[in-house]
C-alpha positions as CSV (number, residue, x, y, z in Angstrom):
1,X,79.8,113.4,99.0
2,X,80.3,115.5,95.6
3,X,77.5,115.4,93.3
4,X,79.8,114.5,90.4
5,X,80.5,111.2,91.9
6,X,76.6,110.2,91.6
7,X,76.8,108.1,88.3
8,X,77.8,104.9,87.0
9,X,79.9,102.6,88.1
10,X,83.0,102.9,85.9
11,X,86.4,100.9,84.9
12,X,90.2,101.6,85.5
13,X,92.7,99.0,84.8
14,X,90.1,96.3,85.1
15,X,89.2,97.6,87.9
16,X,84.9,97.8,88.8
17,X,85.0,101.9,91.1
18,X,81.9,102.8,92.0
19,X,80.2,106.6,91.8
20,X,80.7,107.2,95.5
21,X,85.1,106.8,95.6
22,X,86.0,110.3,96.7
23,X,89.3,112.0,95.3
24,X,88.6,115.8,94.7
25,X,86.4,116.6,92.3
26,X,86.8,120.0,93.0
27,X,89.8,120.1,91.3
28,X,90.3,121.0,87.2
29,X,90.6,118.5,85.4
30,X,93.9,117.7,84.6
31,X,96.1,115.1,82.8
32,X,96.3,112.3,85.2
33,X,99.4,112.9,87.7
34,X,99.8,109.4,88.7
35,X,101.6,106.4,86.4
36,X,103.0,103.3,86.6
37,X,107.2,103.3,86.6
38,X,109.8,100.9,87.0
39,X,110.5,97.7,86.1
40,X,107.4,95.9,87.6
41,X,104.9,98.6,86.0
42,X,103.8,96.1,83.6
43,X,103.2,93.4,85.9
44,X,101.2,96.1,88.5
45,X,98.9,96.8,85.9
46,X,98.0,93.2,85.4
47,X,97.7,92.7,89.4
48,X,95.2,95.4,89.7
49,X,93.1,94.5,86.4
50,X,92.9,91.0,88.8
51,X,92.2,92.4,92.0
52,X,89.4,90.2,94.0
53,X,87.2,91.7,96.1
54,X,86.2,94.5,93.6
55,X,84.4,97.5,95.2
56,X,80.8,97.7,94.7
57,X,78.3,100.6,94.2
58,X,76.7,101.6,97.4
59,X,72.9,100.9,96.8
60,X,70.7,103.6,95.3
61,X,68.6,104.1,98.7
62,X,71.7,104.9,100.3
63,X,73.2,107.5,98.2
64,X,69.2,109.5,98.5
65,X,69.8,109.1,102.1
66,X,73.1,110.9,102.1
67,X,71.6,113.8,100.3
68,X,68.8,114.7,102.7
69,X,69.6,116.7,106.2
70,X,71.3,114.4,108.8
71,X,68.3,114.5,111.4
72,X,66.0,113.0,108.9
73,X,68.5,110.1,108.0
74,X,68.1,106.9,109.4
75,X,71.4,104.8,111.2
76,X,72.1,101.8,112.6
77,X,71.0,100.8,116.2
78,X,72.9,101.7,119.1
79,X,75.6,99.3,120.4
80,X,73.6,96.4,122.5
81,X,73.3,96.9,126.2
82,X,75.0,93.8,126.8
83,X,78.2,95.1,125.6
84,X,80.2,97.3,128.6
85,X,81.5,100.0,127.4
86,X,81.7,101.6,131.4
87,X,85.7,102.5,131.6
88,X,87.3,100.4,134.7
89,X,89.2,102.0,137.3
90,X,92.3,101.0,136.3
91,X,91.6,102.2,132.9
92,X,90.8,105.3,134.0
93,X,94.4,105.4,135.8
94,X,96.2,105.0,132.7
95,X,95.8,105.5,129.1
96,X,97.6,102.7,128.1
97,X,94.9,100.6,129.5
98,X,92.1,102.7,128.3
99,X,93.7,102.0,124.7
100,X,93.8,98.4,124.9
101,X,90.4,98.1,126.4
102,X,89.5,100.6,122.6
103,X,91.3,97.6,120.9
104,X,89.5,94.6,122.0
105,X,85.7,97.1,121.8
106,X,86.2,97.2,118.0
107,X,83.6,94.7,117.1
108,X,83.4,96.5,113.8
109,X,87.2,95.4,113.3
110,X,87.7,93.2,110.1
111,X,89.7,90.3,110.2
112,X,92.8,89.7,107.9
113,X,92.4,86.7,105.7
114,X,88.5,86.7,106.0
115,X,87.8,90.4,105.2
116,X,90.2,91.5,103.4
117,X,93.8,89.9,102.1
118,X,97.1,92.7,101.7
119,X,101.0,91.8,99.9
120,X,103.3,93.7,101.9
121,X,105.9,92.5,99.1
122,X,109.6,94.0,99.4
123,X,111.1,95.5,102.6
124,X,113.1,98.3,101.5
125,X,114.6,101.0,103.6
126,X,113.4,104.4,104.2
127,X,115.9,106.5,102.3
128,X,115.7,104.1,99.4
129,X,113.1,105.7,96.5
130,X,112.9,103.0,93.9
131,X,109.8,101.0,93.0
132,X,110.4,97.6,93.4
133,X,107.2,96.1,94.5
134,X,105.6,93.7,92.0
135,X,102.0,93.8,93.4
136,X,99.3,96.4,95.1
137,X,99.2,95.5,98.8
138,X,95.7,95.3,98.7
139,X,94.7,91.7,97.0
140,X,91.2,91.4,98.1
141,X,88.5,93.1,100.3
142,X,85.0,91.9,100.9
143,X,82.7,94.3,99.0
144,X,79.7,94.1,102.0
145,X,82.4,96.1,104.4
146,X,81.9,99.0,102.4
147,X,78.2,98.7,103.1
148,X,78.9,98.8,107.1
149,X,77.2,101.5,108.0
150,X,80.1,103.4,109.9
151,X,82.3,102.6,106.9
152,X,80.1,104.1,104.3
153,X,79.3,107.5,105.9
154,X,83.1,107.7,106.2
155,X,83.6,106.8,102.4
156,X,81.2,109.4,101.6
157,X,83.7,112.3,103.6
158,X,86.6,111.7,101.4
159,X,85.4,113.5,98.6
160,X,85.1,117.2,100.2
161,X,88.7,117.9,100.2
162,X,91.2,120.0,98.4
163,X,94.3,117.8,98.4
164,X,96.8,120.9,98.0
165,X,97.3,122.3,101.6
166,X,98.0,125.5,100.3
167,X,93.6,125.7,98.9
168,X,91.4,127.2,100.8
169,X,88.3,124.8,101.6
170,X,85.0,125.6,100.6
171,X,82.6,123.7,103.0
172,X,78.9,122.7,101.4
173,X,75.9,122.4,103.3
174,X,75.7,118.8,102.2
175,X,78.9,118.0,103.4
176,X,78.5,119.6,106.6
177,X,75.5,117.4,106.9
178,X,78.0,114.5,106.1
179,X,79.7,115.4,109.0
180,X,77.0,115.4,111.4
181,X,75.8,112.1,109.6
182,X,78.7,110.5,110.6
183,X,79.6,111.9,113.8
184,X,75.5,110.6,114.7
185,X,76.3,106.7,113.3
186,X,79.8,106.5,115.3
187,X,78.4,107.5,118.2
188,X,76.1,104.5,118.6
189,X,79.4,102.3,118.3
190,X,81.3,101.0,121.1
191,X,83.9,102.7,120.7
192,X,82.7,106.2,121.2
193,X,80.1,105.5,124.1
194,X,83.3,104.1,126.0
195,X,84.9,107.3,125.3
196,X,81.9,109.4,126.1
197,X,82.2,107.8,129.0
198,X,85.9,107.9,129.7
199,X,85.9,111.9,129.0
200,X,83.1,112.1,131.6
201,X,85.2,110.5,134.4
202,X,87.9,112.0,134.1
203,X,86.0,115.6,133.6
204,X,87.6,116.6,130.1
205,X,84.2,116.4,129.3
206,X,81.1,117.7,130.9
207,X,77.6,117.9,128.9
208,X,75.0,115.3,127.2
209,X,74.9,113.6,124.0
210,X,74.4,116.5,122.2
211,X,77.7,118.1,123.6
212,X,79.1,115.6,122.9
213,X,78.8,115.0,119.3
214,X,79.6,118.8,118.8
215,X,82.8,118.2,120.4
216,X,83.6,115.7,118.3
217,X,82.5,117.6,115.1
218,X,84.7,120.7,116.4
219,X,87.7,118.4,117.0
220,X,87.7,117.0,113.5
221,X,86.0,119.0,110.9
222,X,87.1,122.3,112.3
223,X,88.6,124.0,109.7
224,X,91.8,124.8,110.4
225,X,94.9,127.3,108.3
226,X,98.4,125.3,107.5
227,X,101.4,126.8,105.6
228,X,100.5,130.2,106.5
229,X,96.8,129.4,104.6
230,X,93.0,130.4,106.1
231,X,90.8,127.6,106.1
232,X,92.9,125.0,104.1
233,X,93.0,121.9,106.5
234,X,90.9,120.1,109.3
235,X,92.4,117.2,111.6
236,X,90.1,114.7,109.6
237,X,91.0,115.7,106.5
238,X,94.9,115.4,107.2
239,X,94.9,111.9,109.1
240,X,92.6,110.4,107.4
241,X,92.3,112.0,103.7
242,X,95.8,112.8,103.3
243,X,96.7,116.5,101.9
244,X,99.7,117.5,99.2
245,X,102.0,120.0,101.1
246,X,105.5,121.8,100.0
247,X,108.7,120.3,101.8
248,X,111.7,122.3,103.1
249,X,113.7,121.8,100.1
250,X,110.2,123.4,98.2
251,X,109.4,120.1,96.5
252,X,105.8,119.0,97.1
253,X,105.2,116.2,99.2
254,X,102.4,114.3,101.0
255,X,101.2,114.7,104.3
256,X,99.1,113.0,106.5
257,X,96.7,110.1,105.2
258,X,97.3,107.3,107.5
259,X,93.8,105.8,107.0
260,X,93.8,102.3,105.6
261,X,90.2,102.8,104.0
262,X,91.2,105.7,101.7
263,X,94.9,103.3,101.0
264,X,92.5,100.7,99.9
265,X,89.9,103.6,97.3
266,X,93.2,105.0,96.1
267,X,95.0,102.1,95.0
268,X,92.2,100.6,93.9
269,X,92.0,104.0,91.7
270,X,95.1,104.1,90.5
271,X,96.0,107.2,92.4
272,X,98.6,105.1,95.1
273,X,101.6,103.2,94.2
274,X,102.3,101.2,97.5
275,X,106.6,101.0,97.1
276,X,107.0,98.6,99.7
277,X,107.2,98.4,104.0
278,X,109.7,100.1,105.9
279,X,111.9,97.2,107.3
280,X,112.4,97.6,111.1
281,X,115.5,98.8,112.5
282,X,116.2,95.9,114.4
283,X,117.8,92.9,112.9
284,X,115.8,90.0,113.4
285,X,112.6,92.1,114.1
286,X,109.4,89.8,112.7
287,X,108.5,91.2,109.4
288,X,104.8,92.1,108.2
289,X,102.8,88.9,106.3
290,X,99.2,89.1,105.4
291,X,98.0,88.9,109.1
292,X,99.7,92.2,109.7
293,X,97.4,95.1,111.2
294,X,100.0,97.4,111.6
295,X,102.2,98.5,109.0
296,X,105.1,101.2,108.1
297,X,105.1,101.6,104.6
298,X,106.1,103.8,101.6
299,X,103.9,105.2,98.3
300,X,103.5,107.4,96.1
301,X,99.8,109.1,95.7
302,X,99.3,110.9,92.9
303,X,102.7,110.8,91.8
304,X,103.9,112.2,94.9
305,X,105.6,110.7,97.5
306,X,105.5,109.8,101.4
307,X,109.1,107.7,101.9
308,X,107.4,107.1,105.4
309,X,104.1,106.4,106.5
310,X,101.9,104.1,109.2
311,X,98.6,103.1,109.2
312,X,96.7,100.2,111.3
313,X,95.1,98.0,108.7
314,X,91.4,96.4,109.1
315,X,90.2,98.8,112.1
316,X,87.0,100.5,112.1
317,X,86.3,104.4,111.3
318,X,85.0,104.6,114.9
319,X,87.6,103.1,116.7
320,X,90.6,105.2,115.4
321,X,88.4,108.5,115.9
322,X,88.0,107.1,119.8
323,X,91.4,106.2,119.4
324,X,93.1,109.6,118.6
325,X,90.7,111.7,120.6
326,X,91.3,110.1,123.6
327,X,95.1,110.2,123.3
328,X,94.2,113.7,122.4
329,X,92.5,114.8,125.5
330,X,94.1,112.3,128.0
331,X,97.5,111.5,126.6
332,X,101.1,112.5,125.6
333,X,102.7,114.0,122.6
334,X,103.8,110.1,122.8
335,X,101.5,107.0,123.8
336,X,103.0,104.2,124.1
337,X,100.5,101.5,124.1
338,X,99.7,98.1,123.4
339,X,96.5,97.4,120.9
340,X,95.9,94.0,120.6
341,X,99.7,92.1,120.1
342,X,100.7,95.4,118.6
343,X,103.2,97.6,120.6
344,X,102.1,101.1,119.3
345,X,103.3,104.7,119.7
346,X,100.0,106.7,119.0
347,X,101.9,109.7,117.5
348,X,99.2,113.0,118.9
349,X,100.4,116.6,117.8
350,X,98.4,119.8,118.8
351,X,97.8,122.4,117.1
352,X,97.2,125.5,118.9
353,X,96.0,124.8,122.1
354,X,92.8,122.7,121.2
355,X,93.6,121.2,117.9
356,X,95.0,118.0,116.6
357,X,97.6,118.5,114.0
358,X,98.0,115.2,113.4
359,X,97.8,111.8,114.5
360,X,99.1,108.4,113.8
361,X,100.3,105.0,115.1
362,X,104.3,104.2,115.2
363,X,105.2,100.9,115.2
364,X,107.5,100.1,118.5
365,X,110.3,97.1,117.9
């Protein structure tokens, strides 16, 4: 978490942020790239200035904990014993089944309508560039969620980022420690001892705890070079921070950011413009509502834009980190699975021979 984000709580549009909302600091400052256009920017502006569920400042005691080195923090207690997280044979036979059984261990999972409330407005199709969504998709969101303790440490990431791809990163020791900090709380959730566990069996993965939360540091925080550039990307920071890359036809675009949490922070910023969902291709497929945890959509963050995207709405940190690494080591290019009444392709590409270059869900009709 950058330094320059310890303060006061502030106001945009209405709009309570608090200190710890990440978006590159690193960066100059600059005119804001990001506004309004079209003929519903008026009435956006009011919808956010009313948004419900404002985001609270994480307390005081917190943001001192952040700051000191990860083995002298304190985290949640481990996952109760009563809960199995032992993988099944069956599972272990089939990814598929190793995903669903992911799905229904998210006990951190939030529920739609309760925790949180989204407009997925207008269906428009992909090729179609116009604004012509009314209101932000994200009405309401419970401010205690951002005090879960997996959900905080993974707010507290999304700051250390360059957003242009073409930047080298300049890793702190305090965001380093970030890392480890959050690697350490996940891995007393469900989702990652059942994964632990799953590696294990199927001998991708041999070692202890301590191994273990290496691997998962290396796999995600690993910094990585992308558009011929040394150091400019990791797997974390593209799937779930999102990055600003340079398209074939040399226009810059954005890539990645397929995490609903940093959606949420940036459109409660101002940064995103959500333009609408991605109808389906098939006539008479059922459309998204405000119960929908899986969503195609279009935006525009920071002015640029992403005609296509897909993110599953509601999950926890954890669970799409168990998620993607398992797909990763046990899986396909293409995972077709079923999470909860979702039929998902969980999109994995490598990079290199042990890297993830990105990874996301695709909605299957």
């Amino acid at each position: 978490m950058r330094a320059g984000l310890v303060g006061q709580t502030h106001q945009q549009h209405g709009v309570l942020i608090p200190p710890l909302i990440p978006r590159n600091t690193r960066q100059e400052e600059k005119e804001p790239k990001f506004s309004m256009r079209g003929m519903f920017s008026a009435l956006k502006k009011t919808v956010k200035a009313k948004m419900h569920g404002i985001l609270q400042e994480l307390t005081d005691d917190l943001r001192q904990q952040f700051k000191r080195p990860a083995s002298e923090q304190h985290y949640a207690e481990a996952v109760s014993s009563d809960v199995d997280t032992d993988p099944r044979q069956e599972e272990l036979q089939d990814v598929i089944a190793a995903c669903g059984r992911l799905w229904n261990l998210d006990i951190n999972r939030l529920t739609p309508g309760r925790d949180y409330e989204i407009d997925c407005g207008e269906g428009k199709k992909m090729y179609q560039k116009e604004d012509m969504i009314e209101n932000a998709l994200f009405r309401h969101l419970d401010p205690s969620v951002l005090h879960r303790p997996t959900y905080a440490r993974f707010i507290a990431l999304l700051d250390n980022y360059y957003a242009n791809m073409n930047e080298t990163e300049r890793r702190t020791r305090q965001e380093e420690q970030e890392e480890i900090a959050f690697i350490e709380e996940i891995s007393r959730t469900a989702p990652i001892q059942y994964l632990q566990k799953y590696l294990s069996a199927k001998g991708v993965f041999r070692g202890g705890d301590e191994q273990f939360k290496n691997t998962l540091h290396n796999l995600w925080f690993r910094m990585i070079g992308r558009s011929g550039t040394h150091d400019s990307s990791s797997a974390f920071e593209h799937v779930f921070v999102g990055e600003i890359k340079r398209g074939s036809d040399n226009s810059e675009e954005v890539s990645g950011l397929h995490n609903w949490i940093q959606l949420y922070l940036e459109e409660a910023k101002g940064a995103l413009d959500y333009q609408g969902f991605i109808l389906p291709r098939r006539r008479g497929s059922q459309l998204p509502d405000s119960q929908t945890q899986l969503l195609t959509l279009q935006f525009k963050w920071n002015n640029y834009l992403k005609p296509l995207s897909s993110t599953l709405i509601g999950v926890s940190p954890e669970f799409e980190f168990a998620l993607y690494t398992l797909c990763f080591y046990c899986g396909r290019e293409d995972n077709h699975v079923q999470l909860g009444p979702y039929y998902v392709n969980i999109k994995v590409y490598r990079l290199g021979r042990d890297g993830i270059g990105s990874a996301f869900p695709i909605a299957e009709e």
